[in-house]
C-alpha positions as CSV (number, residue, x, y, z in Angstrom):
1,X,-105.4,217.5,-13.5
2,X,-102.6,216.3,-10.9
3,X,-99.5,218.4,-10.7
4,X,-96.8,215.8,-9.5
5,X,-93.5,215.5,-8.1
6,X,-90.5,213.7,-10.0
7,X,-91.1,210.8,-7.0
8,X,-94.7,210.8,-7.8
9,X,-94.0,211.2,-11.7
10,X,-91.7,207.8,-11.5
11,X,-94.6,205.9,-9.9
12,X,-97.3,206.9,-12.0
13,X,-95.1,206.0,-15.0
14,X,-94.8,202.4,-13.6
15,X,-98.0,202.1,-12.6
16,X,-99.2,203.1,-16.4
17,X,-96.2,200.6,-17.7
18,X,-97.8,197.7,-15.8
19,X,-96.8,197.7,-12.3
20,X,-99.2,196.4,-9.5
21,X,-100.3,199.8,-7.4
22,X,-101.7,197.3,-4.7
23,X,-98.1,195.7,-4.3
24,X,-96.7,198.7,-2.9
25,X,-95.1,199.1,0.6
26,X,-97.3,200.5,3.4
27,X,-96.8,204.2,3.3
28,X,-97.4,207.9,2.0
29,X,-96.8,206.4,-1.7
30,X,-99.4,203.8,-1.3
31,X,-102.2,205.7,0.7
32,X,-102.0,208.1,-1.7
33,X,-102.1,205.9,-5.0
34,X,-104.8,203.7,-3.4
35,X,-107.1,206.9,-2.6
36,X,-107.0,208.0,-5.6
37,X,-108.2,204.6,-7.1
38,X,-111.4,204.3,-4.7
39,X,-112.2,207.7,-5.6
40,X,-112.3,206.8,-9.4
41,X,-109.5,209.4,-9.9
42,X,-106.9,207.4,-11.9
43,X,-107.5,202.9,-13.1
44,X,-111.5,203.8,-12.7
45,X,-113.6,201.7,-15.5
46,X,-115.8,202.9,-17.9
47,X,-118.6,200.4,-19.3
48,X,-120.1,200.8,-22.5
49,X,-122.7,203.2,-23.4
50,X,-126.4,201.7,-22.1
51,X,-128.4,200.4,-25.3
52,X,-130.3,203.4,-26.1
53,X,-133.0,203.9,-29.2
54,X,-131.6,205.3,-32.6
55,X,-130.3,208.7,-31.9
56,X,-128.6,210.7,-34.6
57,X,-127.6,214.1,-33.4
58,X,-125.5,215.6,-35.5
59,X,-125.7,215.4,-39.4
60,X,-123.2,216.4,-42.1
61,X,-124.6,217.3,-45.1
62,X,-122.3,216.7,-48.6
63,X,-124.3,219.3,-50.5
64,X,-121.4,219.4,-53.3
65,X,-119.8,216.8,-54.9
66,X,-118.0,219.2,-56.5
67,X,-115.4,221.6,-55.7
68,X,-114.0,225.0,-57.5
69,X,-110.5,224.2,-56.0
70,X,-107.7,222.0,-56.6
71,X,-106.4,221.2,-53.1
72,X,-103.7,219.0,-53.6
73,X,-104.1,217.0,-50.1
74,X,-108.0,216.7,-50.3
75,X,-108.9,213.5,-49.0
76,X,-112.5,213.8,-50.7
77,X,-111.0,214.2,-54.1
78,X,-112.4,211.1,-55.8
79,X,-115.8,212.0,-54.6
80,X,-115.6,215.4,-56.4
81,X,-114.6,214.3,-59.6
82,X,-118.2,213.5,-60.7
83,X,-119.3,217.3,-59.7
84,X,-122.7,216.6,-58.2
85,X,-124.8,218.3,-56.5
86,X,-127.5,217.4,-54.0
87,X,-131.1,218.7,-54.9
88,X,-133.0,220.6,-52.2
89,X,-135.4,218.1,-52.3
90,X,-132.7,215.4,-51.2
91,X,-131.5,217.7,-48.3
92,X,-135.1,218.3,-47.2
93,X,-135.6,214.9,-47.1
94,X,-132.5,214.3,-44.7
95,X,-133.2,217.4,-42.5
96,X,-136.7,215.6,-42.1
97,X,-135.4,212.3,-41.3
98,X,-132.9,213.4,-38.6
99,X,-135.1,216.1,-36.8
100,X,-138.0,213.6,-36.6
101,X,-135.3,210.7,-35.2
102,X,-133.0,212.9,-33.1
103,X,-133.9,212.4,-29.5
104,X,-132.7,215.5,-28.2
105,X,-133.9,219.2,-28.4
106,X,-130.9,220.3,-30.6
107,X,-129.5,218.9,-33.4
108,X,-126.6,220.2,-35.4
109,X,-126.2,220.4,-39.0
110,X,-122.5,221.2,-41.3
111,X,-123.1,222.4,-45.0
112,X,-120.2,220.3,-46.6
113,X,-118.3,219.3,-49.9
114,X,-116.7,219.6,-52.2
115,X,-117.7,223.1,-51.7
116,X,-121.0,223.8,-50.4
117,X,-121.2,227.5,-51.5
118,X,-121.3,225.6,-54.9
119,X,-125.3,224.6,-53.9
120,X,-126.6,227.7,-51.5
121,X,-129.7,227.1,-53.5
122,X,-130.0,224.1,-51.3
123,X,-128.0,225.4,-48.5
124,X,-130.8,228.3,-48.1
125,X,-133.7,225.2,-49.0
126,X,-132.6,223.6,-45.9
127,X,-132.0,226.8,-43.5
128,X,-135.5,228.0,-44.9
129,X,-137.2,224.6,-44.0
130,X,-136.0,223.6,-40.9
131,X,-136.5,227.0,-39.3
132,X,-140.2,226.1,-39.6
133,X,-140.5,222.4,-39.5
134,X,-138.6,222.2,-35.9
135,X,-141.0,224.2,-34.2
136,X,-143.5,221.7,-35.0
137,X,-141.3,219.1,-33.1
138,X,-140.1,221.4,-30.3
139,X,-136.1,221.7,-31.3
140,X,-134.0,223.8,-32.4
141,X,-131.1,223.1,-35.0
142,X,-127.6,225.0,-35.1
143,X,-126.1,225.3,-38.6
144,X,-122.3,225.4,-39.6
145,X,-120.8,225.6,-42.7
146,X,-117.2,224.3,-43.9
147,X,-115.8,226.4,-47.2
148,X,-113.2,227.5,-48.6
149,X,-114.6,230.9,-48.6
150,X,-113.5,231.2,-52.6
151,X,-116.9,231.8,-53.5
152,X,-118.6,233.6,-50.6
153,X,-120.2,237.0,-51.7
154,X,-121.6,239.8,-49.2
155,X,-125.7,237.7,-50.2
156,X,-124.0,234.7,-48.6
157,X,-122.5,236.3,-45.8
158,X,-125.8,238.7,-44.8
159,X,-128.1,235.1,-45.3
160,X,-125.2,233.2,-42.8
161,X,-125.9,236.8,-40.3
162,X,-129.1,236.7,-40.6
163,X,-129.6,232.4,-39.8
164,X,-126.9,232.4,-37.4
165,X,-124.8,229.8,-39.6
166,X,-121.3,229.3,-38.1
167,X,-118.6,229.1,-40.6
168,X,-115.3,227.4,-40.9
169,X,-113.3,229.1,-43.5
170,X,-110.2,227.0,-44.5
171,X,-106.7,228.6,-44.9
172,X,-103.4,227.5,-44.7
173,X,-101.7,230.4,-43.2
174,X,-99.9,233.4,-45.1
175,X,-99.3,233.7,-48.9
176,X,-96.6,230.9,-49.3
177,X,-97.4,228.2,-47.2
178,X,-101.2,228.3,-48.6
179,X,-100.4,229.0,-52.5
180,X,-98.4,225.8,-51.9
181,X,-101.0,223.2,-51.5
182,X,-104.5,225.4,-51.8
183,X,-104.9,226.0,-55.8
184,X,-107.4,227.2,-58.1
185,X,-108.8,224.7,-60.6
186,X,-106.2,226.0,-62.8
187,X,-103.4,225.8,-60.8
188,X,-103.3,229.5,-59.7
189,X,-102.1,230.1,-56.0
190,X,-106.2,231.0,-54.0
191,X,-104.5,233.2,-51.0
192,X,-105.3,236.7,-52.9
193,X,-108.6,235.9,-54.0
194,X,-109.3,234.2,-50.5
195,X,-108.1,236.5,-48.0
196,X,-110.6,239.6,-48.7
197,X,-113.6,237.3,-48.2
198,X,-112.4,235.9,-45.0
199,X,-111.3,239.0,-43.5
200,X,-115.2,240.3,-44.3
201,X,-116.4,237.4,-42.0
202,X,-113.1,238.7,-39.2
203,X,-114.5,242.4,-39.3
204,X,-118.2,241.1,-39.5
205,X,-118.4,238.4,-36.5
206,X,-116.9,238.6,-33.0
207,X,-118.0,234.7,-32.5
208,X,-119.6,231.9,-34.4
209,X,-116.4,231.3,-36.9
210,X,-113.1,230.3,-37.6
211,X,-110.2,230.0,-39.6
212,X,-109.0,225.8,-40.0
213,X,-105.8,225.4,-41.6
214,X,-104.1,221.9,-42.6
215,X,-100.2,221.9,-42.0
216,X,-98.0,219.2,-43.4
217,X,-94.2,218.1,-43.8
218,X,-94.0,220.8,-46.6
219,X,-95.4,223.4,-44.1
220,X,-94.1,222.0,-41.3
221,X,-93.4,225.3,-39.2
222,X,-97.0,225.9,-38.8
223,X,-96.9,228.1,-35.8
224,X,-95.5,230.5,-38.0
225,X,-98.4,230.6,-40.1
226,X,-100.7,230.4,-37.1
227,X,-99.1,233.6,-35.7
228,X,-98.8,235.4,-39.2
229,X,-103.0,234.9,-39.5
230,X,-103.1,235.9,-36.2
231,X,-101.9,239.0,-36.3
232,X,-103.4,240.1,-39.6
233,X,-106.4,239.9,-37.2
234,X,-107.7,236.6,-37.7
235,X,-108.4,235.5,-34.2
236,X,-110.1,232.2,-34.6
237,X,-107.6,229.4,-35.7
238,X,-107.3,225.8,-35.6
239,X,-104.2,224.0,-37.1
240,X,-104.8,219.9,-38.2
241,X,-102.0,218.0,-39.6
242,X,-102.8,216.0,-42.7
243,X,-103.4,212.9,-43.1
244,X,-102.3,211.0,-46.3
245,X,-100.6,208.5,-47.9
246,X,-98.4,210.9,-50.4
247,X,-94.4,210.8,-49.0
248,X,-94.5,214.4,-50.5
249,X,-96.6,215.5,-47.8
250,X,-97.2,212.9,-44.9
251,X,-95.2,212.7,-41.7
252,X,-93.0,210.3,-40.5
253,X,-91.9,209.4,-37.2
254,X,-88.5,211.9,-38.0
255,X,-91.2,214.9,-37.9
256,X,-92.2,214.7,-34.9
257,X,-89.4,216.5,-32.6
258,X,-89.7,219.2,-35.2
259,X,-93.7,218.8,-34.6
260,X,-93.0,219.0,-30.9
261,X,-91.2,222.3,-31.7
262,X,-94.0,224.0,-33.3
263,X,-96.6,223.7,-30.3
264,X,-94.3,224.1,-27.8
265,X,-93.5,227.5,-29.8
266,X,-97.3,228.1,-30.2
267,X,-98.1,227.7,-26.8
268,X,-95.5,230.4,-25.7
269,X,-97.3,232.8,-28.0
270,X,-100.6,231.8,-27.3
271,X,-100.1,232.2,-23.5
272,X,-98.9,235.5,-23.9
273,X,-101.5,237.0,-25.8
274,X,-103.8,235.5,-22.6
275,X,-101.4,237.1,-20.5
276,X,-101.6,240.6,-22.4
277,X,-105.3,240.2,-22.7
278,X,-104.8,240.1,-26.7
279,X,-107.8,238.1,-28.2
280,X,-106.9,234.7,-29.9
281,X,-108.8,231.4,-29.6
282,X,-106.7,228.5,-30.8
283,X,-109.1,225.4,-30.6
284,X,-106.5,223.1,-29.3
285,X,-105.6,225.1,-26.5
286,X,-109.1,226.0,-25.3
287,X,-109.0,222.7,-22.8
288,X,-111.5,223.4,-19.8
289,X,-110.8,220.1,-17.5
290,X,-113.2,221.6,-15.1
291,X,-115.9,221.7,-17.1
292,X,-115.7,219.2,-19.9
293,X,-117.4,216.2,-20.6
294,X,-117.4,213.3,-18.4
295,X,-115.0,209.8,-18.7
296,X,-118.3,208.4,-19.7
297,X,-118.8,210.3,-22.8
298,X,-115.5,210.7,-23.5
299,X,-114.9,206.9,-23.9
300,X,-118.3,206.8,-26.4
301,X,-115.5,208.7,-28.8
302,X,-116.5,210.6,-31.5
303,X,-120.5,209.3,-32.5
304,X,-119.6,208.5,-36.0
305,X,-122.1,206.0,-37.6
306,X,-124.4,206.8,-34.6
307,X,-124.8,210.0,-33.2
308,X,-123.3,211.5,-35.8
309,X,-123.8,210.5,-39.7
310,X,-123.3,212.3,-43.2
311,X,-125.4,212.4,-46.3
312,X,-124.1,212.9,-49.6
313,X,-125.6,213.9,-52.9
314,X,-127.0,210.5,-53.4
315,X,-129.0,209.9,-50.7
316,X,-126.6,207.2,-49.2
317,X,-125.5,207.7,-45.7
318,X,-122.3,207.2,-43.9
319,X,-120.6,206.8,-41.1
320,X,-118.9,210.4,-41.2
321,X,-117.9,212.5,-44.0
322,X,-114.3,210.8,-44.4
323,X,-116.0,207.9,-45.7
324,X,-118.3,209.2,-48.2
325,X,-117.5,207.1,-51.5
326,X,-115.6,204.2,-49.3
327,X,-117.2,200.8,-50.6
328,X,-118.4,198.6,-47.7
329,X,-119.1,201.9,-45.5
330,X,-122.6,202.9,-46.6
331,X,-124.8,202.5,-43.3
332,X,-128.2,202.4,-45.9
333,X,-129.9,205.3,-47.5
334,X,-132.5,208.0,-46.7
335,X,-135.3,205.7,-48.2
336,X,-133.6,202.5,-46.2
337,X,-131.8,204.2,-43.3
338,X,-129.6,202.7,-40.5
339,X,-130.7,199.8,-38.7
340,X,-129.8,199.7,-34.6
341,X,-128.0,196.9,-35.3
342,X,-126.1,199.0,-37.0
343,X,-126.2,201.8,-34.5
344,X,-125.8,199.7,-31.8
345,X,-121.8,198.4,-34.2
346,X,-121.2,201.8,-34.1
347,X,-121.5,202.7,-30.7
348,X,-119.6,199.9,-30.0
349,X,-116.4,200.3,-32.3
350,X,-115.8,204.4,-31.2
351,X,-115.7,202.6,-27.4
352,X,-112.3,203.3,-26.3
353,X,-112.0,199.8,-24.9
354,X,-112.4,198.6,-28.5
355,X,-109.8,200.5,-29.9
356,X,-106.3,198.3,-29.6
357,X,-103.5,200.6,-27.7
358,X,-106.1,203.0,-26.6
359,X,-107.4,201.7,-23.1
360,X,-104.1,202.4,-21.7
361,X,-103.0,205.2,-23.1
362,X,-102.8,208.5,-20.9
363,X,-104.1,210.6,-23.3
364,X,-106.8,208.5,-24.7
365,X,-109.4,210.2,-22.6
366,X,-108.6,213.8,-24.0
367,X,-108.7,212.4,-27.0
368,X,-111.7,209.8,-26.8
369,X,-109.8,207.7,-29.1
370,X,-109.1,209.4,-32.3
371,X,-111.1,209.1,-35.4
372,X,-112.0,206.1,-37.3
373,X,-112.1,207.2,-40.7
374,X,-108.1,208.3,-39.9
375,X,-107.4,204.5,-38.4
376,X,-109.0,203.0,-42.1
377,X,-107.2,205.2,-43.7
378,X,-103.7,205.1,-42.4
379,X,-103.6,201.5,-41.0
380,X,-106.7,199.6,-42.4
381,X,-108.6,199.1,-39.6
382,X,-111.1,201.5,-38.2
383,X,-110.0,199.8,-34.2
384,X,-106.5,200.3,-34.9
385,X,-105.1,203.7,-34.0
386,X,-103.3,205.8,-36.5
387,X,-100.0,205.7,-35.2
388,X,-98.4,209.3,-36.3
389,X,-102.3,211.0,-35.7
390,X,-101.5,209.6,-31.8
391,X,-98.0,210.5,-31.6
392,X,-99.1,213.7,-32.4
393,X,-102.2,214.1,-30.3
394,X,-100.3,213.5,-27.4
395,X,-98.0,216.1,-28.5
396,X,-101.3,218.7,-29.2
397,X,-101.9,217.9,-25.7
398,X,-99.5,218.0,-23.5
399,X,-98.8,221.3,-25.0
400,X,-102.9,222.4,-24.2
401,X,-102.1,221.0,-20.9
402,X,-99.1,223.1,-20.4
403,X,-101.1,226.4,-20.9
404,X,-103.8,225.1,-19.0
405,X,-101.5,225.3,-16.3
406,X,-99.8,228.5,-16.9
407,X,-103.3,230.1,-17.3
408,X,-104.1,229.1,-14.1
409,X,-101.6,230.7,-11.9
């Protein structure tokens, strides 16, 4: 990270609106720009990954096509409606396929849904199985599991203990703001029935969970409901905006001062807790720019469709989660699995130089481009960047970048 001066600040904005660094006048300004260039500081390139075998890494499981909510934002809710729910046998299968192909010694794994507590018969099937079956291969697979925590009783949580099976419980933030979107199948309000089993998992765990709430133009003042959750004791939080086509609940480009708001306000709180050693881990703010991954990796962007792939009920694979049940998006199927031609399109389209508006965007490499499923969705093009999800990224992180700072002093 550079701390600059307002001179230095002025330059660097023309420089990133266009203007010709090697055009300057001989001086401080210059010798300064220029060295940071040849040191591959600030312009440097970042080629494409090398061709590389067939690598998945990460799979997401869609145990459960069906759900025993009513969310009223869910972006999977056509794939629910037909309630299905994948076999052990079919998430044995998968488990094989990707430890055998993965090229790594770990390989991670997300129970999802629908609602995957819906199938822990196959949940515990796969846990079971692969605790054995990657010995014989030498690696080691890390389990996760994303619920809505409705249906998680004290067997669940002592098998997830026991397996070491992270969980993302999703919340919305105190009574009102969650009733208003998160609803039973019967339209009931969820927060009362939800709470109890997600403070069990607070009091149980120290690490290995956390609480992922989705905020939109009806629950706009989300730091409130980040800072309500946190100091009922729920340490672990991570805030997403939603993404959908619904007026009632998508933002516009008139949210986003009030957006900007919000995490500046969060990021007060959340650097005072630091400050008076008060435990809280917001995921957006954890930023280490010391230690985190290289300009190499971040350009690959996220891996979907190659490093990282889903499964639903069905056998059919996709490119990530987001796109289970979107026609001319299945990658093949666990019998007829993902070419490298296909791997290789993949690779290729999460390239931040593929990505239109993204190669010269200050952010993109915090970012590493956004997600694809969000660019289909919003602007019909998985290479074209969601405009409101980018406006709001850069928000997310000049705020992380803010406490970065103050952290460091």
């Amino acid at each position: 990270m550079l701390l600059l001066d307002d001179e230095a600040h002025d330059l660097f904005t023309k420089i990133e609106e266009g203007f010709d660094p090697f055009s300057l006048p001989p001086g401080e300004a210059r010798e300064m720009v220029l060295g940071l260039i040849s040191e591959g500081i600030i312009l440097s390139k970042v080629d494409y990954p090398k061709p590389q075998k067939l690598s998945p890494k990460s799979l997401c499981l869609i145990v459960s096509h069906a759900c025993n909510m009513a969310c009223t934002y869910c972006s999977l809710s056509k794939a629910t409606i037909e309630g299905k729910l994948m076999s052990p046998e079919t998430a044995i299968k998968a488990m094989k396929w990707l430890i055998d192909n993965a090229p790594g010694t770990k390989v991670d794994v997300d129970f999802f849904g629908g609602e995957p507590t819906l199938a822990w018969k196959t949940v515990k099937a796969v846990v079971d199985f692969s605790k054995e079956y990657s010995k014989t291969k030498s690696k080691t697979v890390r389990f996760s599991m994303s619920t809505n925590a409705l249906g998680l009783t004290d067997e669940m949580l002592d098998y997830c203990d026991e397996n070491y099976i992270s969980l993302i419980l999703s919340l919305d933030g105190p009574k009102a703001e969650n009733d208003r979107c998160r609803v039973l199948k019967d339209g009931r309000p969820s927060f009362d029935t939800v709470l109890p089993n997600i403070m069990k998992v607070a009091q149980r765990r120290q690490r290995g969970w956390y609480v992922r709430g989705t905020y939109s133009k009806e629950t706009i003042n989300f730091s409130d409901s980040v800072i309500a959750l946190h100091k009922m004791g729920i340490n672990n939080l991570a805030f997403e905006p939603v993404v959908s086509n619904d007026p009632k609940v998508a933002f516009s480009e008139k949210d986003i001062p009030a957006i900007r708001e919000e995490y500046e306000k969060l990021a007060r709180y959340y650097v005072e807790c630091k400050k008076t050693d008060m435990p809280i881990k917001f995921y957006h703010f954890e930023m280490d720019l010391e230690n985190g991954p290289c300009a190499r990796k971040s350009a690959g962007g996220c891996g979907a469709g190659a490093e990282y792939l889903a499964v639903s009920p069905d056998e059919k694979i996709w490119p990530c989660h987001q796109f289970d049940t979107e026609e001319g998006f299945c990658l093949g199927t666990l019998d007829n699995p993902p070419t490298q031609a296909i791997y290789d399109e993949y690779t290729i389209k999460n390239h931040l130089t593929e990505k239109r508006e993204c190669p010269d965007c200050w952010a993109s490499y915090l970012c590493s481009g956004g997600c694809i499923a969000s660019n289909k969705l919003q602007e019909g093009d998985v290479l074209l960047p969601y405009k409101m999800g980018c406006l709001i990224q850069k928000i997310r992180l000049e705020a992380a970048l803010w406490v970065y700072s103050e952290l460091r002093e």
